[in-house]
C-alpha positions as CSV (number, residue, x, y, z in Angstrom):
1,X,-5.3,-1.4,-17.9
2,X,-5.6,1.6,-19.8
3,X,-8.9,2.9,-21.4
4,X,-9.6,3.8,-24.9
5,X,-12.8,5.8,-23.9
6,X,-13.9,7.8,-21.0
7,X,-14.9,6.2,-17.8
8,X,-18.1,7.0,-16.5
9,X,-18.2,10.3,-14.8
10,X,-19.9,8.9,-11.5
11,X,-16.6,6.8,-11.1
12,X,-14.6,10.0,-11.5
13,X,-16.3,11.6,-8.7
14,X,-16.0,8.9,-6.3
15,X,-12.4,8.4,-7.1
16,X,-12.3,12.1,-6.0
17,X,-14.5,11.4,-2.9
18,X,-12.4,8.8,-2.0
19,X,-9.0,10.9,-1.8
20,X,-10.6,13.8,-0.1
21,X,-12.1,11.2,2.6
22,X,-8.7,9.5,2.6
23,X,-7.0,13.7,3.2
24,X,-9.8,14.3,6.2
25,X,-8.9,11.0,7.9
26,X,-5.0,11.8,7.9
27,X,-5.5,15.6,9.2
28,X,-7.8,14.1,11.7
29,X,-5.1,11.1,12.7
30,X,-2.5,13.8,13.3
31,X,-4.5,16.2,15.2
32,X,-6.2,13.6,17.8
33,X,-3.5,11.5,17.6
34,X,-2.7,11.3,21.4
35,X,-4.5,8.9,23.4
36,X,-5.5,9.7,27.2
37,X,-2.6,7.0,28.2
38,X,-0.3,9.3,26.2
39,X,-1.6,12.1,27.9
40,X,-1.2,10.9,31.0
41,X,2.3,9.7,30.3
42,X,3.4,13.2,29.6
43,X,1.9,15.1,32.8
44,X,3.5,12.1,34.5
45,X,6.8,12.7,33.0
46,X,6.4,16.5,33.0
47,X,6.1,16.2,36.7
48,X,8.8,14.0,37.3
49,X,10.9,16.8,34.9
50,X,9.9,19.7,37.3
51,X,11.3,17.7,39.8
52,X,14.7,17.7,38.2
53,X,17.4,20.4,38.1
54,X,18.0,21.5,34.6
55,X,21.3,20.7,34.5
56,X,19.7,16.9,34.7
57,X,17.1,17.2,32.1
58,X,17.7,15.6,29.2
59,X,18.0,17.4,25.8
60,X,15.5,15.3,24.5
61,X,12.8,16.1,27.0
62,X,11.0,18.6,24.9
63,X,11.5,17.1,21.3
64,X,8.1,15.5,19.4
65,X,7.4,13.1,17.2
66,X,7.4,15.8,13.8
67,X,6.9,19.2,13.9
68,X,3.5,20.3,13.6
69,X,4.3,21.8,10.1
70,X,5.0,18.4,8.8
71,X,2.5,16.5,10.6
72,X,-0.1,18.2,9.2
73,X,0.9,17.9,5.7
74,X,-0.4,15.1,3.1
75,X,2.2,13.5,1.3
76,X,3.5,14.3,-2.0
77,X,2.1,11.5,-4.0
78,X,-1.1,11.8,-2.5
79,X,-0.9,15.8,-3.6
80,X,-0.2,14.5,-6.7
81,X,-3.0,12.1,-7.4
82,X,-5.6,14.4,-5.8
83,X,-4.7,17.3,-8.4
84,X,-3.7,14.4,-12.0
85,X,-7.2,13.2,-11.2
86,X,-9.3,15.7,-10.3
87,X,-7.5,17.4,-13.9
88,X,-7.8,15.0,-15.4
89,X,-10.9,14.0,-18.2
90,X,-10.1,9.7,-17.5
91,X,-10.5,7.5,-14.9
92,X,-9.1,4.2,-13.4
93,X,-11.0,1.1,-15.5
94,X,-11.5,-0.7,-12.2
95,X,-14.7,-0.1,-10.6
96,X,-14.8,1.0,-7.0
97,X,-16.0,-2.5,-5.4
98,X,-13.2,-3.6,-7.1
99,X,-10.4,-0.9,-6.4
100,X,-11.4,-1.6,-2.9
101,X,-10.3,-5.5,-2.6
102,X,-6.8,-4.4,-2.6
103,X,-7.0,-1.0,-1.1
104,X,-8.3,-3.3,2.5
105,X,-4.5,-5.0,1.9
106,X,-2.7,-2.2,1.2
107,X,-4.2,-0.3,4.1
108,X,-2.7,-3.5,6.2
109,X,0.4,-3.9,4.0
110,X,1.5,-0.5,3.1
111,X,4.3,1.0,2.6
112,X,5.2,-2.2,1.0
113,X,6.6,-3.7,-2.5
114,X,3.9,-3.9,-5.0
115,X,4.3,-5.2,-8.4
116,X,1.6,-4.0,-11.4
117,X,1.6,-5.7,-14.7
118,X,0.4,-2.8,-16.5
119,X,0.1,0.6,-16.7
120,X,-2.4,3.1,-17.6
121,X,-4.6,5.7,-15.8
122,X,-4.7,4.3,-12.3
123,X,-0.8,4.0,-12.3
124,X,-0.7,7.4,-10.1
125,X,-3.5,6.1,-7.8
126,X,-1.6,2.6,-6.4
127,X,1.3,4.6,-6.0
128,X,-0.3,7.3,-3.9
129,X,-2.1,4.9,-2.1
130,X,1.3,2.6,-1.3
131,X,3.1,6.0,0.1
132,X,6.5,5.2,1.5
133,X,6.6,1.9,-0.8
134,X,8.0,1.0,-4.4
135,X,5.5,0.4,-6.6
136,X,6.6,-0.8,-10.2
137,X,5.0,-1.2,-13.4
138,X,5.3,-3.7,-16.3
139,X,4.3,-2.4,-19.5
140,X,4.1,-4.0,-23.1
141,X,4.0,-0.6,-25.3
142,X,7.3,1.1,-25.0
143,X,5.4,4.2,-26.7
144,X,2.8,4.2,-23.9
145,X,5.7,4.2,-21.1
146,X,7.4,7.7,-22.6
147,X,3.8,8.7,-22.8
148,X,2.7,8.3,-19.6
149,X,6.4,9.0,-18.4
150,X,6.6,12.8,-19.6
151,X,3.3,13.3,-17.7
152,X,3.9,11.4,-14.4
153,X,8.0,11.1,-14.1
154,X,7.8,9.7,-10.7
155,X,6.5,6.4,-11.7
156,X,8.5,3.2,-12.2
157,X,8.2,1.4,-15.3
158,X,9.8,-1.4,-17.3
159,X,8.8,-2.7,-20.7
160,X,8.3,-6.3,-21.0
161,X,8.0,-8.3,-24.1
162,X,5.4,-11.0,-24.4
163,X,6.1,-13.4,-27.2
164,X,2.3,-15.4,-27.0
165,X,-1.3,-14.8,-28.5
166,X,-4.6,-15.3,-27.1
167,X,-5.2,-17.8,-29.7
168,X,-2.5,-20.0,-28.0
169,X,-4.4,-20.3,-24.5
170,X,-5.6,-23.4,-25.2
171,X,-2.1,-24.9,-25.7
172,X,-0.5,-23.2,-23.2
173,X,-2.8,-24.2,-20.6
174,X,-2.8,-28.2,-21.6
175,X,1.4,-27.6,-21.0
176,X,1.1,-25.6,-17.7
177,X,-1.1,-28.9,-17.1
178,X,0.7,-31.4,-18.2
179,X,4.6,-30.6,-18.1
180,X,6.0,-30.7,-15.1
181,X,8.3,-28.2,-15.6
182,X,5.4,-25.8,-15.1
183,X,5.1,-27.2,-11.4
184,X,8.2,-26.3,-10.4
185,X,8.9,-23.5,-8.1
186,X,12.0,-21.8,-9.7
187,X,13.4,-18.8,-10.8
188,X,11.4,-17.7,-13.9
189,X,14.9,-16.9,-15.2
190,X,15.3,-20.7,-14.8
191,X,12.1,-22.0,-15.8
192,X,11.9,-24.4,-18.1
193,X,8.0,-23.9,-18.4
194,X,7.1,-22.2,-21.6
195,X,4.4,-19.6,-19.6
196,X,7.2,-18.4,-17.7
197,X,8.4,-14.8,-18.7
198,X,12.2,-14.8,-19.2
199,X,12.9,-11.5,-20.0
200,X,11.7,-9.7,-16.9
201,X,14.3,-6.8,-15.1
202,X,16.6,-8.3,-12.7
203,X,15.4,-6.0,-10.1
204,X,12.1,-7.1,-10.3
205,X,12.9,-10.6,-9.9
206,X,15.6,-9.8,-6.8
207,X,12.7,-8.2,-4.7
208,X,10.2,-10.1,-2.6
209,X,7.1,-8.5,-3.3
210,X,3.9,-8.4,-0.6
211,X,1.3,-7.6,-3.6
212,X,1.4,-7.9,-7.4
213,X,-1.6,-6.8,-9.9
214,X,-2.0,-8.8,-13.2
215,X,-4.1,-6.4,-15.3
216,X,-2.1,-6.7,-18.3
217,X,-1.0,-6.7,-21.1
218,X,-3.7,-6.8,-23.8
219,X,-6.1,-9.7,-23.6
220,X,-9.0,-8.6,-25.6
221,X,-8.9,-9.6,-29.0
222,X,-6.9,-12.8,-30.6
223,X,-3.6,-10.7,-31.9
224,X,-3.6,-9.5,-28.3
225,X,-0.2,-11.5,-25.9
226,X,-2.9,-12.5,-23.6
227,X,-2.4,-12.6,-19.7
228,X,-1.4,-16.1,-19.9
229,X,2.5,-15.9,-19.0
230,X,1.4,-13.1,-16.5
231,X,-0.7,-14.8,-14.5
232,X,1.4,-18.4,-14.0
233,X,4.7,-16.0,-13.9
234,X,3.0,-13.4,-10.9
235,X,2.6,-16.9,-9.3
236,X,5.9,-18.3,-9.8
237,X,7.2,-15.4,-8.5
238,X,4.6,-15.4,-5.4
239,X,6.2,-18.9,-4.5
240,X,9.7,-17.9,-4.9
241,X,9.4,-15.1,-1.7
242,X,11.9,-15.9,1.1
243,X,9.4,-15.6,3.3
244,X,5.7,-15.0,4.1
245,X,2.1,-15.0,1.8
246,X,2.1,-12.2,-1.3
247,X,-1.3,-11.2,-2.1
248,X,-2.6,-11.9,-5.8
249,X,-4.6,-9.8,-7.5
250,X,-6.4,-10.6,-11.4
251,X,-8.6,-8.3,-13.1
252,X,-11.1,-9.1,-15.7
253,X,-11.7,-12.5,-14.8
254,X,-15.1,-12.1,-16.5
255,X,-13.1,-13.5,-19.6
256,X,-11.9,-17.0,-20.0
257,X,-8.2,-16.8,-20.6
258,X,-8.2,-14.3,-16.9
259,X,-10.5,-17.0,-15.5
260,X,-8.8,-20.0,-16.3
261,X,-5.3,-19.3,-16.1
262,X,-5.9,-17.8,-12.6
263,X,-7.8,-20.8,-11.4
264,X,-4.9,-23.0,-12.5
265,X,-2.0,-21.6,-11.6
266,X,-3.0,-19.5,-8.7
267,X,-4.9,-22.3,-7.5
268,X,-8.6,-22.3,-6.2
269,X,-7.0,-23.1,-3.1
270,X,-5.8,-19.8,-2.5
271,X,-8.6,-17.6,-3.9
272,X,-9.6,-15.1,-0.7
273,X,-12.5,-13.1,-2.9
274,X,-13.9,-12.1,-5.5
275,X,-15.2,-8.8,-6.5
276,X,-16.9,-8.1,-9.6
277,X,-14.3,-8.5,-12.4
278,X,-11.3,-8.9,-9.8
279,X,-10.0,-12.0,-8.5
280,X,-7.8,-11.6,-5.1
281,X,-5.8,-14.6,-3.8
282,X,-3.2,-15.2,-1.4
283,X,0.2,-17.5,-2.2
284,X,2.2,-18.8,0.5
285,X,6.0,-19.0,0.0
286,X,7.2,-22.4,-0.8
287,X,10.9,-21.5,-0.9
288,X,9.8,-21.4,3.1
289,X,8.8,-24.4,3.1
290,X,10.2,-26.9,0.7
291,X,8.2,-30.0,-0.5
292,X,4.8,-27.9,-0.3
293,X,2.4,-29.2,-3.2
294,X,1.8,-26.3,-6.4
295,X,-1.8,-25.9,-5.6
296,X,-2.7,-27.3,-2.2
């Protein structure tokens, strides 16, 4: 999730683009924000209010919606992001094809609950871009978390241990295969799958969340945990929502463990796109409805 090296600079400037494009379009929204039905509502009722005494106007008569002081005003994590990044000398590892698979879901979804498996340079981005919503992180390196947490305080992290090794993918995916423990939609807490994580917060695992992002922890060289118990676990806990889809998304499915894992226990079935190196899919809730199949 997080770079070792600089990101290209091109990438750093469209980032950039992208929030001042994102700043116009909310000043715009506020200013032209009343449509000719409004208007006409309001000469309507402003007639109808001339007719009145003023004892029998109501208080409320000439109260808006915010005060134009506020409504003109971005908000605070979007301040934030456009000053950490336009600062800063790294970028988000995501390309912007890619970034742009969830940002169409959280622009129908937001504010909402949104779940990360990682975090690293884009942290500030998904949380600016989910404003009014909780957007939690899940990191492997405790070190990284106080790192990233004296610089960017507002952010919500956890550290999660991952007890497996990309050199066990193979095993671990003929058991998600074959056991069928590993079919059942429980309570990771519960599980008796050996891909599900067990150690996760409780409040992580007591809120329905609408979106969660695998794109950690470490997957790229063999003493690396591997996204193995993320993936199947992001779907588990997809499944377990009371109610309604949660939207999936994997990144660097260019490599096999990202690949296969999401295939399998995300299910082809539910894939929605694919954009360069991220995988989007969306899993119904089968708490919702019982007896529905793992994969359909």
């Amino acid at each position: 999730m997080r770079s070792k090296s600089q990101s290209p600079i091109n990438l750093k400037l469209i980032l950039i683009g992208f929030f001042l494009v994102f700043l116009l379009f909310l000043v715009l929204r506020s200013t032209f924000s009343t449509s000719p039905q409004q208007n006409q509502s309001l000469d309507h009722s402003s007639a109808v209010s001339n007719s009145l005494s003023s004892e029998d106007q109501p208080k409320s008569s000439s109260s808006v919606a915010c005060p134009t002081h506020t409504c003109n005003k971005i908000s605070p994590s979007l301040a934030n992001a456009l000053v950490h990044y336009v600062t800063s000398n790294v970028t988000p590892q995501q390309t912007s094809k890619e970034i742009s698979v969830s940002l169409r879901v959280l622009e129908k979804k937001s504010p909402c609950n949104f779940l990360v498996f990682g975090l690293g340079h884009d942290s500030l981005m998904w949380t600016a871009l989910n404003h009014g919503g909780r957007t939690v992180f899940l990191e492997e390196d405790k070190s990284w978390i106080e790192q990233i947490q004296s610089q960017l305080p507002s952010l919500e992290s956890h550290h999660v241990i991952y007890d497996t090794r990309i050199t066990q993918a193979d095993e671990l995916m003929e058991i998600g295969m074959s056991n069928e423990d590993c079919k059942k939609v429980t309570d990771p807490r519960m599980s008796k799958c050996q891909l599900a994580l067990k150690g996760l917060p409780q409040q992580v695992l007591d809120t329905d969340w609408d979106m969660i992002m695998v794109d950690a922890p470490t997957g790229w060289h063999d003493g690396a945990p591997g996204r193995m118990s993320a993936i199947y676990t992001a779907g588990l806990i997809a499944r377990n929502k009371k109610d309604g889809g949660t939207n999936v998304f994997v990144h660097d499915v260019d490599r096999v463990v990202e690949d296969q894992f999401s295939k399998a226990f995300l299910c082809e079935g539910y894939l929605v796109e694919q954009q360069g190196r991220i995988r989007h899919f969306n899993i119904p809730s089968h708490r919702a409805r019982l007896g529905r199949p793992f994969c359909p």
